[in-house]
C-alpha positions in Angstrom: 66.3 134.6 102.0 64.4 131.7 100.6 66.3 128.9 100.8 67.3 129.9 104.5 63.8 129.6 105.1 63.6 126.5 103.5 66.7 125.3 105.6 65.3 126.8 108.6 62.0 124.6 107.9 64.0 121.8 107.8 66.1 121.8 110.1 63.3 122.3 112.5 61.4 118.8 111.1 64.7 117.0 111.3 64.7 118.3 115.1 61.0 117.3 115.4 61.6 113.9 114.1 65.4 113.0 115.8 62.8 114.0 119.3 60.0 112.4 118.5 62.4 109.3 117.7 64.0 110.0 121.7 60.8 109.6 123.0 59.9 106.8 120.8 63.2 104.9 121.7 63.0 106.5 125.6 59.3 105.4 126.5 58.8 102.2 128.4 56.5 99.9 127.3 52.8 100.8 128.8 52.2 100.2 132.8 50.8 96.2 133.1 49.8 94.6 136.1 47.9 91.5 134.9 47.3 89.2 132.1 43.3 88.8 131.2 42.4 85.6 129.5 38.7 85.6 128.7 36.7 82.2 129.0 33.0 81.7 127.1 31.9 78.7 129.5 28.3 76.6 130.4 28.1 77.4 133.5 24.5 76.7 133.3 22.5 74.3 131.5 23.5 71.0 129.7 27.0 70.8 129.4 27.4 72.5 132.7 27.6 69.0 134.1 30.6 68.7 131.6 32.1 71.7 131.9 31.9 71.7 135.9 33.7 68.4 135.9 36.2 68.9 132.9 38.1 71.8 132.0 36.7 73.9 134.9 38.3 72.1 137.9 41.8 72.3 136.1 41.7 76.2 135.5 40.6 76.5 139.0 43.2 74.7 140.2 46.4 75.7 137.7 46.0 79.7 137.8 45.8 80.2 141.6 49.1 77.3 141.7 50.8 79.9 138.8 49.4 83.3 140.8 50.9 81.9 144.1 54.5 81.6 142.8 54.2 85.0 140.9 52.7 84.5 137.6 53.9 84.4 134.4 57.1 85.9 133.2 56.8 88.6 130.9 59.8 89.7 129.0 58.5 92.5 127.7 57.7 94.4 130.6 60.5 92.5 132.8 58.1 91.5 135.3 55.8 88.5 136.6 51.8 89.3 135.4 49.4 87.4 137.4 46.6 85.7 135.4 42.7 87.5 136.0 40.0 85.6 134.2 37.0 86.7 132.5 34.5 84.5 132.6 31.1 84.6 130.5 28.1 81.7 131.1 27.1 80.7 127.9 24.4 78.3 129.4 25.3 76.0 126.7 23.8 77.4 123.7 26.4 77.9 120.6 24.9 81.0 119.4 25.4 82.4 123.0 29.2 81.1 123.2 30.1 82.4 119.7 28.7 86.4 120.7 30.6 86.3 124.1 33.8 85.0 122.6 33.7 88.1 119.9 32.7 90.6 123.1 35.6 89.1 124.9 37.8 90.0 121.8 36.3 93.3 120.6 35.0 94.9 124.1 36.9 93.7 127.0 40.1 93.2 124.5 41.1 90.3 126.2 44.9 89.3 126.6 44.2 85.6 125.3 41.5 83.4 124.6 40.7 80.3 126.4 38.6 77.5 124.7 34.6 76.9 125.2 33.1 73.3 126.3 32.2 70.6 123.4 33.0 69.7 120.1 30.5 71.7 118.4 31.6 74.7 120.5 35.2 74.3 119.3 33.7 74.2 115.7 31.8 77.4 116.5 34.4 78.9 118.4 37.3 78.4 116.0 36.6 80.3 113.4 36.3 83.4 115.6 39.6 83.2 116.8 41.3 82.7 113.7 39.3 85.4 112.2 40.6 88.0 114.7 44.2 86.3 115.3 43.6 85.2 118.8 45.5 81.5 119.3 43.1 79.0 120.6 43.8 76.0 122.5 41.0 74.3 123.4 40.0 71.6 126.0 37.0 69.5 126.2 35.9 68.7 122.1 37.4 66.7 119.2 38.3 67.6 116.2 37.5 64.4 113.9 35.6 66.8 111.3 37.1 70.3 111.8 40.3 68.4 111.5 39.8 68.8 107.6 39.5 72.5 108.4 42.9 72.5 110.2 44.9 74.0 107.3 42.3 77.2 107.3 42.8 78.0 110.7 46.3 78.4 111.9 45.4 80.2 115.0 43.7 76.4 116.8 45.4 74.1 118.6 43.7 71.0 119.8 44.9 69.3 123.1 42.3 66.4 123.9 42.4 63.3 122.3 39.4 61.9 120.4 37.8 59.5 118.0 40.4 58.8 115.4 43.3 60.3 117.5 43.5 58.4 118.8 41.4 56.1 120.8 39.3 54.3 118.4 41.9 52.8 117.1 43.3 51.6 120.2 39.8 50.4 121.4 39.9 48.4 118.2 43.0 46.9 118.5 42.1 45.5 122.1 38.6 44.6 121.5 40.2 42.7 119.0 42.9 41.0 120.4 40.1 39.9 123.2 38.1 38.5 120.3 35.2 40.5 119.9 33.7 39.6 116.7 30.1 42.5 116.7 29.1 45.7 117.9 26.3 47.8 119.0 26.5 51.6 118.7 24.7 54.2 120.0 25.7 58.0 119.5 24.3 61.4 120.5 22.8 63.3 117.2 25.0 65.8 117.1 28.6 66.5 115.9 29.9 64.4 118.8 28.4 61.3 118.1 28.4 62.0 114.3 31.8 61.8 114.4 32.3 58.9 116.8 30.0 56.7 115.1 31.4 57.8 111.6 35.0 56.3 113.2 33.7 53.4 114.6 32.0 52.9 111.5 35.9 53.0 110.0 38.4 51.4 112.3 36.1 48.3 113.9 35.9 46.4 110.7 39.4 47.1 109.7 39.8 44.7 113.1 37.3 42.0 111.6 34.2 43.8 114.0 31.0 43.7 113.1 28.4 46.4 113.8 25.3 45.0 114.4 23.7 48.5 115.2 24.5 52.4 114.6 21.5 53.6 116.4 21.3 57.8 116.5 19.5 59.0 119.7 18.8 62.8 120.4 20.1 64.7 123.4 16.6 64.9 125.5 15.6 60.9 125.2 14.0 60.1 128.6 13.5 56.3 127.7 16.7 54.0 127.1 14.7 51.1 127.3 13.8 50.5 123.7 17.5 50.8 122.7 18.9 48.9 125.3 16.0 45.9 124.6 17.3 45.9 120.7 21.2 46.3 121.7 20.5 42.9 123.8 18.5 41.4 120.9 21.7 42.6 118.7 23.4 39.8 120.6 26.6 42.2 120.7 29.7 41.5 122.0 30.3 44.8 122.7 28.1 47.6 123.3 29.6 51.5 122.5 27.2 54.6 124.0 29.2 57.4 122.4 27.2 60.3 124.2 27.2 63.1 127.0 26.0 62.4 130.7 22.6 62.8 129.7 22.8 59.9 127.6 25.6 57.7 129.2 24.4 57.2 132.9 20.5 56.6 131.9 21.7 54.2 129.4 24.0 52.4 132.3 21.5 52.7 134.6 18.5 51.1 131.6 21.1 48.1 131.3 21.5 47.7 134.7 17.6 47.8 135.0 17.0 45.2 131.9 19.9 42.8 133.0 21.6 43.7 129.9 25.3 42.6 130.1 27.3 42.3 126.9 31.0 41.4 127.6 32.2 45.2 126.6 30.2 48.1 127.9 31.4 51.5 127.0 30.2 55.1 127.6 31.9 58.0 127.1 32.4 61.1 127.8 30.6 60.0 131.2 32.2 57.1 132.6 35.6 58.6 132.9 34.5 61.0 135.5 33.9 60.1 139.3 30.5 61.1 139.3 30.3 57.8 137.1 31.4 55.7 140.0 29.8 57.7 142.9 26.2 57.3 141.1 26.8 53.6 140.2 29.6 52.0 142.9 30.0 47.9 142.5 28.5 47.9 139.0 31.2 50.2 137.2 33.4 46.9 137.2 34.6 46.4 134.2 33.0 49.7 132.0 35.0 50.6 129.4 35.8 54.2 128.6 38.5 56.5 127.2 41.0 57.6 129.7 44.7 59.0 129.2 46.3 58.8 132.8 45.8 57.9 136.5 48.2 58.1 139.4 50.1 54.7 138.3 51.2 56.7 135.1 54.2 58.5 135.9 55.4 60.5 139.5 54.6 64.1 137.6 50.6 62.7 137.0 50.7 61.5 140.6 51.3 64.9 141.8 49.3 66.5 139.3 45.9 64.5 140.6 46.9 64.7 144.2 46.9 68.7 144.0 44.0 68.9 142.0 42.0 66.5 143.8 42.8 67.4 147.0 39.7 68.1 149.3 37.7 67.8 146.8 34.7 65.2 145.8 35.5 62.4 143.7 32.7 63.2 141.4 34.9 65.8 139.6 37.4 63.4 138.8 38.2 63.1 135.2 40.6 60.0 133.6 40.5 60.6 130.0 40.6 65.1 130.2 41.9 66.3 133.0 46.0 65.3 132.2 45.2 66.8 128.6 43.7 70.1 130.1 47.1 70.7 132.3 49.4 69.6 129.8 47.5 72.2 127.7 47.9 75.2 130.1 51.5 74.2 130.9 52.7 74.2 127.2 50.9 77.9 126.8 52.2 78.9 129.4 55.2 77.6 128.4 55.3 79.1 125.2 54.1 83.0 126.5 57.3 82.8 128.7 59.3 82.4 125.9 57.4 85.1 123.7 57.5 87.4 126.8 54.2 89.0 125.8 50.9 89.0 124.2 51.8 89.0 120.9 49.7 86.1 119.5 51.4 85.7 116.2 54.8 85.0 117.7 52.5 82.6 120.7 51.2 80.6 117.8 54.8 80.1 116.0 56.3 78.7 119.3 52.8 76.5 119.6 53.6 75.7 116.4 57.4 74.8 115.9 58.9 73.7 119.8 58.6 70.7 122.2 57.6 72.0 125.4 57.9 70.0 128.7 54.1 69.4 130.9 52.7 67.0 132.7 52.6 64.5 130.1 56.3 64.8 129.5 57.4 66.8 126.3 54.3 67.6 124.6 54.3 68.9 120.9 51.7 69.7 118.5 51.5 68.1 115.1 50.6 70.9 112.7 48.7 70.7 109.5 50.0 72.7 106.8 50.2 76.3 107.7 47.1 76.0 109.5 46.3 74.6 113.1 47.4 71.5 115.1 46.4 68.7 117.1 48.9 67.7 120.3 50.8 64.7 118.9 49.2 61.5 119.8 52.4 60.3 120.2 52.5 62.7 123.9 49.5 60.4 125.2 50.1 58.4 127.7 46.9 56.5 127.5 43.5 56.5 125.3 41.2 53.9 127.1 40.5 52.7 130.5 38.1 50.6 132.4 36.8 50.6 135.6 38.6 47.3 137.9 38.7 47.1 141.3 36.8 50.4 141.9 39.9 52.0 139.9 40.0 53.7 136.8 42.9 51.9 134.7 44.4 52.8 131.6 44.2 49.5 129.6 45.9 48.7 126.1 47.0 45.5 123.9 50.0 44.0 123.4 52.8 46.1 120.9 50.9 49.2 121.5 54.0 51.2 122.3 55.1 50.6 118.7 52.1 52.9 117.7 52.1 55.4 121.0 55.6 54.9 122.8 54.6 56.4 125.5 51.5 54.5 126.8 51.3 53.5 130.0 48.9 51.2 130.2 48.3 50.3 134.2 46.4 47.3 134.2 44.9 44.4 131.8 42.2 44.7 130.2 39.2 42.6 131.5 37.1 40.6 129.1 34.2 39.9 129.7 33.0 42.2 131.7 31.5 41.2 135.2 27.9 40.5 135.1 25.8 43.9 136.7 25.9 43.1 140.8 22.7 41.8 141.9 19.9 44.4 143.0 19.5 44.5 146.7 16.8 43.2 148.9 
């Protein structure tokens, strides 16, 4: 009678288990009519200017194009999901940004993670996603210091260029070639300009340059005029303002003020944005800048900037970001088609190991280790441009296509710059 029951017992949990297996194998995956991605963004305050004029106008632009011809495909529920962003204001405070991105995670359990605005917001931010296995491809921000940190964090992915990937080097290589013997640098104090000023510090006298100043300003200097009246004292060839807006135009508009006009004149990130030409016309002839594409580049970049600056102002124009930013969102979305679902381990392997096609052509990601990656420098079509002929042009030196084979360089570059336009009566 005993073992019956026993064989009764079990029989019953082999039925219980064979049906709870049917249902298992029978149920479709769970009802989904979207895909969230949650943004942590300065809509307000400092960066705003930034963030209004950089990544913003791309995402704005690129998910309504993807919504309008369905979405994105999503194997796993056999379906196009349209894309719904969550957006947060961080107004531009880290602390702020790094508590919204780990709400966006833990809360409202975002799909995916899109990046924050600034260097030292993708050095806040990257450690949060990594931490809770959320890929990360970011937009505006370098990586010249959390570069070293790349091997930690497998879940980042970097898509703008920067200091030592790769435009310093280029700018030193035509500076050079133009003859430029001394240098004047002036840099934000903050990770930013740490890092640019640490790589100019590097790569300009590997090319024979001198610098004849590394001056540090903070972010809420009113006053240029000191720095600009010892950069002319410098006697510099070449003058370098490696800041934000707030830094770049009063510095431009200080030199234009003090008649300051050394034969290179860079600012950046500032004067690769329209705004830089709408607040200064004639006298952006011949500012340097860094700058990856304009509408010379290829057919695909033509049609890229035409859509997404169509109707619109020319102030939110952007040379050196904006290719970088689609090219980013095209190679995601590229590789969540192929994943066919959220699953962000499998998202970061594809990131990780396949040339995808975007704007820029096929776009890759160098990886570091079993940690994070940068997108190949080799994908850029351009790293520095200067204003000629009320243009933006992608400029270069001669062989530079043995280094980056495919830059496009659109114009020559022109040394020395034009002398400021004279005030008007």
């Amino acid at each position: 009678m005993r073992n019956k029951s026993i064989m009764f017992m079990v029989s019953l949990l082999l039925v219980l288990v064979l049906m709870a297996l049917s249902l298992f194998v029978a149920c479709p995956a769970p009802a989904k009519d979207k895909i969230v991605v949650g943004m942590s963004r300065p809509l307000s305050g400092p960066l705003a200017i930034i963030g209004d004029s950089a990544f913003r106008p791309i995402y704005e632009t690129w998910v309504p194009m993807v919504n309008a011809d369905g979405g994105i495909y999503m194997s796993k529920y056999g379906k196009y999901l349209p894309i719904e962003l969550k957006i947060y204001d961080d107004k531009s405070d880290v602390g702020t940004m790094t508590r919204l991105t780990e709400k966006l995670i833990l809360e409202d359990k975002v799909d995916f993670l899109w990046p924050a605005c600034g260097t030292s917001f993708v050095f806040g931010q990257a450690p949060i996603a990594n931490k809770y296995g959320y890929v990360l491809v970011t937009a505006e921000g370098g990586a010249t210091t959390i570069k070293e940190a790349l091997p930690s964090l497998p879940y980042l992915f970097v898509s703008l260029s920067f200091s030592d990937w790769y435009e310093v080097p280029v700018l030193a290589g035509i500076l050079a070639e133009q003859g430029v013997k001394t240098a004047y640098v002036v840099y934000i104090a903050d990770l930013h300009g740490i890092e640019y000023s640490g790589v100019f510090g590097i790569e300009l006298p590997k090319k024979g340059i001198q610098i004849v100043g590394n001056v540090s300003v903070p972010p809420d200097l009113k006053d240029f005029a000191p720095v600009i009246t010892d950069a002319m004292n410098s006697g510099a060839d070449a003058f370098l303002c490696e800041g934000y807006p707030d830094q770049v135009l009063p510095a431009m508009g200080t030199s234009i003020a003090l008649g300051y006009n050394p034969k290179v004149w860079l600012g950046g990130p500032g004067a690769n944005f329209g705004f830089f030409h709408t607040a200064f016309g004639p006298a952006v002839e011949g500012v340097t800048c860094w700058a990856v594409a304009n509408r010379k580049t290829s057919p695909a970049m033509k049609e890229m900037y035409d859509l997404l600056y169509e109707g619109k102002p020319e102030d939110v124009h952007d040379w050196w970001g904006h290719p970088l930013y689609w090219a980013s969102l095209d190679i995601w979305k590229a590789a969540v088609e192929k994943v066919g679902s959220t699953d962000q381990d499998a998202l970061r392997e594809v990131l990780a190991t396949t040339k995808l096609d975007t704007v820029l052509g096929p776009t890759w990601f160098t990886m570091f280790g079993d940690g994070g990656g940068l997108m190949a420098y080799e994908s850029h079509t351009g790293e520095v441009g200067q204003w000629i002929n009320g243009e933006l042009e992608v400029v270069g030196y001669t062989g530079i296509e043995e280094t980056l084979p495919n830059y496009k360089a659109t114009a020559d570059f022109v040394y020395p710059k034009p002398l400021w336009p004279a005030p008007a009566e």
